[in-house]
Phi, psi and omega in degrees: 000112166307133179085017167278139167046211178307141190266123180293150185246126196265143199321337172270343195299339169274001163244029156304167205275283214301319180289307177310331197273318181299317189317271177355293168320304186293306184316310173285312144003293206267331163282338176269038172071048168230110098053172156172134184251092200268094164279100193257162186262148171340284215305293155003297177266338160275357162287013202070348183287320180304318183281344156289324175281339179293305192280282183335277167294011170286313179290332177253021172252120170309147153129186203274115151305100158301075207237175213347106184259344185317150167290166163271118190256169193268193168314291166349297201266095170256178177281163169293182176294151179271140157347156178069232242183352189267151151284165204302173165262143149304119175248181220252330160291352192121201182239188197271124162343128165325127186092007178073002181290156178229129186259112167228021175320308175279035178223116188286173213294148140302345178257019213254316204260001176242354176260327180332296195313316209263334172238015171086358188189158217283125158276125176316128196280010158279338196250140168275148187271335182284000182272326146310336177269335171302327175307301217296276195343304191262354164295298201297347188264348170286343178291342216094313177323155179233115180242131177268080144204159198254128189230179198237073201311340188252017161262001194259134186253032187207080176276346188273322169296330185288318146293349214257321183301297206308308186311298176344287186326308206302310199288312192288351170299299183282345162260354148208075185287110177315158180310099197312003128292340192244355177297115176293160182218166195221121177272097173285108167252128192232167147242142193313349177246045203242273211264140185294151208288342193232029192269343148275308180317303167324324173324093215278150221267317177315305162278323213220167162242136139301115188234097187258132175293116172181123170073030174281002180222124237226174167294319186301294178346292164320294168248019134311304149301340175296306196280012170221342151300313188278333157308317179271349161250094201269345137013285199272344154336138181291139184275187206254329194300057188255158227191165180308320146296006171075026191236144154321147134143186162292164179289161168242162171179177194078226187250178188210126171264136197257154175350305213260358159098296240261130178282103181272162151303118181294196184257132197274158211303183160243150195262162185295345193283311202291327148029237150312264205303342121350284191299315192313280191306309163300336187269342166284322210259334134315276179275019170256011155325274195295345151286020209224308162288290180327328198022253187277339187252112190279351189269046174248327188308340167286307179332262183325314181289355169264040165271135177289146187034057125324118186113005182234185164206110203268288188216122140046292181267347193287293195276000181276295204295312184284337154324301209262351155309299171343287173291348171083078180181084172287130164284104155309327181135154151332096175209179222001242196294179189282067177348298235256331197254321179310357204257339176283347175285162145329115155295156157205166191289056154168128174355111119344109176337290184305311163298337220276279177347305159308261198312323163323318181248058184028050193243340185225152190215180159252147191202102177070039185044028154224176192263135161246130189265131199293120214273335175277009119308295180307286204293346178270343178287346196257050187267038175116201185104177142329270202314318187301306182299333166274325192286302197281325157320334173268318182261345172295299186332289205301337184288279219284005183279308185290315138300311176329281129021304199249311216257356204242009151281295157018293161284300166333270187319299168292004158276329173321303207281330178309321219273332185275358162258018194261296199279005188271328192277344167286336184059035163245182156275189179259005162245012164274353148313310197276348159273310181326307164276352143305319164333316218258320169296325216287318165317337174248063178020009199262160163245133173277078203295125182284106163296209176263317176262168197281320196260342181294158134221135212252164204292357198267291192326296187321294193297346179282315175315289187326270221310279230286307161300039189288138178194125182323339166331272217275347167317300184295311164310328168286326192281326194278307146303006165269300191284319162301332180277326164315319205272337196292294187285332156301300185307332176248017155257347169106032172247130176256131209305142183267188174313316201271352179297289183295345173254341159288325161308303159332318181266315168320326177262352175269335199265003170269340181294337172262010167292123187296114201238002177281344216227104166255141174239168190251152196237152204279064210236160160308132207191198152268358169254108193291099173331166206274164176309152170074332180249171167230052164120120208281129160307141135265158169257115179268172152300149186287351174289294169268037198247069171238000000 
């Protein structure tokens, strides 16, 4: 069930864009002689994705290496309480000796087992071990040697040595610093309740970097996995059966009879290019649904892209019920982060004091230079209500986010070409139109108000010209332009288009795409130029795309 226990981890993530960039950040660090404390959230390290990006960069970090200094713990032998003020974490070692005791008598020190590592032989129970291995360290790097090493808090059952090297390490780099090629450095991957609380803060800025898993996975992110998810589910295809009208079934075209036997005129068929460019649209506009809804936790993207019409918006309760089916997240009641307030904090490039808890156990992430709350904690916290009124209001935002996005470059693009078979079928320019039509109001006592540019015209100005000219030329261009100004003024008003919204846009930017723009024909319009003897008027000739 999504979003229960470990965030399943999806099959792309250490070669997403956002993860390649994080790594890459750490990964230079540590070539320019800095230390770095890799803070991660709880899922991360029990699905496995933290101990896989770690062992990457580690294999692609130079220098003489130091690696699983960890202990072999015995039945017995757990970590000690996590740092600070928190209570333990379920670790990986187990729960606490019968009586809460922790036996770790048998597991010598992390620094005791890491000068081992590094020299080879058992440190003297008289000696401190973490004051030798700093010696070893900062000897070997005046030497030339450069030594590297890296550990895992949540493999370390002696967290008090492990922070205490880091600190050291940082500090004595920076009160006596070795040659910046030759500086050792210690990769720490922690979880946050692994390690004391004001132990980043604490950090020297000079030696050492702080690297918080927060806002590393982006919108590309998203959908880079939707599209490889849909690959690998050939399932989740959009089905084909969409008819002209945006209804299940085969096209229709030719006449259509209503209850009462009388044949009204349809909606003329749809051609395979319209389709094509149809299907074309929805399946982005799909997954950039679900990259939106999902934001950072990529394993909901199978869920969601087997949502019906994602990416559209038929009614409230319709696209809502089917979400939280999708996802198994029936409303429970208040229950994990602070849904309903958190959204109000600031981002800034690292968790929030107030946040940290909530983001350890993935409920809150930065996402796109805003904060995103984990959707299956809203919808199970959301059983009507406000909260029920926001949620739906959050999840409307992310559909019209997502069109904004696929259909209104789009839209963009068919107004170029409208405004350019508009004025090609006139043989004017766009300011001898734009005088014609002041000719033509000032006769009808009206003023023709001029935009400011001289060579644009924007969809509202196209569709009054049509209006103002009307003529069978230009009829199917006037139709074309209606449904892009329409689809134009939801979409900049914050509203979102329904299924028959988005496939009537589609077939308009595909039969604009199929206007012959190599071939201009000249159009009849009332003027001083008098059709020729004998005619009323040269016919245009469209393309066989739009003579339908």
């Amino acid at each position: 069930m999504p979003g229960h226990g470990a965030t399943a981890v999806h099959p792309l993530t250490a070669g997403l864009p956002g993860v390649r960039d994080h790594m890459g950040a750490v990964a230079r660090d540590l070539h320019h002689g800095r230390s770095c404390l890799w803070i991660f959230p709880d899922h991360l390290v029990e699905n496995g994705t933290a101990d896989r990006l770690f062992a990457e960069v580690v294999a692609g970090t130079a220098g003489a290496r130091v690696e699983n200094v960890h202990a072999e713990l015995t039945e017995t032998a757990v970590p000690g309480p996590r740092a600070g003020n928190r209570p333990p974490r379920r670790s990986i070692w187990g729960p606490p000796a019968p009586g809460g005791s922790r036996d770790l008598a048998a597991v010598p020190s992390f620094g005791a087992r890491l000068q081992h590592a590094l020299e080879a032989r058992v440190p003297a129970e008289d000696e401190d071990p973490l004051e030798r291995v700093l010696e070893t360290l900062l000897t070997g790097g005046r030497t030339g040697a450069r030594w590297f090493v890296s550990a895992r808090s949540w493999l370390e059952p002696d967290l008090d040595g492990l922070v205490a090297l880091y600190q050291r390490l940082t500090h004595q780099v920076r009160a006596e610093p070795p040659p910046a090629e030759c500086t050792p450095r210690l990769l720490l991957a922690a979880r946050y309740r692994d390690i004391p609380a004001d132990l980043p803060a604490r950090s020297d800025a000079d030696t050492a970097r702080i690297h918080w898993w927060w806002g590393v996975l982006g919108r590309l992110d998203g959908l880079t996995a939707a599209a490889h998810t849909e690959a690998a589910r050939p399932s989740l295809a959009l089905p084909a059966e969409r008819d002209a009208t945006g209804s299940d079934g085969p096209p229709t075209s030719g006449m259509q009879a209503t209850s009462d036997k009388q044949a009204i005129p349809s909606a003329p068929p749809v051609s395979p290019a319209e389709e094509a460019y149809t299907r074309a649209v929805r399946t982005q506009l799909r997954r950039e649904a679900a990259a939106e809804l999902a934001g950072p936790d990529l394993s909901l993207l199978p869920a969601l892209l087997a949502v019906p019409d994602l990416g559209v918006w038929e009614s409230d309760g319709a696209v809502v019920k089917s979400i939280r089916d999708a996802l198994c997240c029936p409303p429970e009641g208040p229950v994990g982060a602070p849904a309903a307030d958190c959204h109000l904090e600031p981002v800034t490039p690292a968790p929030g004091q107030s946040l940290r808890d909530a983001w350890a156990d993935g409920a809150v992430e930065a996402w796109e230079g805003r904060l995103h709350v984990r959707i299956t904690d809203r919808l199970r916290s959301s059983g009507g209500g406000p909260a029920e009124h926001r949620l739906t209001e959050d999840l409307r935002t992310a559909v019209w986010r997502a069109q904004l996005r696929v259909i209104y470059p789009l839209l963009a693009s068919g107004r170029s070409q409208l405004q350019d078979a508009y004025l090609r079928l006139n043989r004017m320019s766009v300011q001898g139109l734009r005088d014609r039509a002041r000719h033509r109001l000032r006769g009808q006592g009206k003023d023709y108000r001029v935009p400011s540019s001289a060579s644009l015209m924007e969809l509202s100005e196209l569709s009054f010209l049509m209006k103002l000219f009307s003529g069978s030329p230009t009829d199917l261009l006037a139709s074309l332009c209606e449904a892009l100004h329409k689809a134009r003024n939801h979409l900049a008003h914050h509203q979102c288009l329904g299924r028959q919204d988005v496939d009537e846009v589609c077939r308009a930017l595909a039969r604009l795409d199929g206007i012959d723009a190599a071939r201009p024909r000249p159009l009849t319009l009332p003027g001083p130029r008098p059709p020729a003897p004998g005619t009323r008027g040269v016919p245009l000739a469209l393309p066989d795309v739009v003579e339908q």
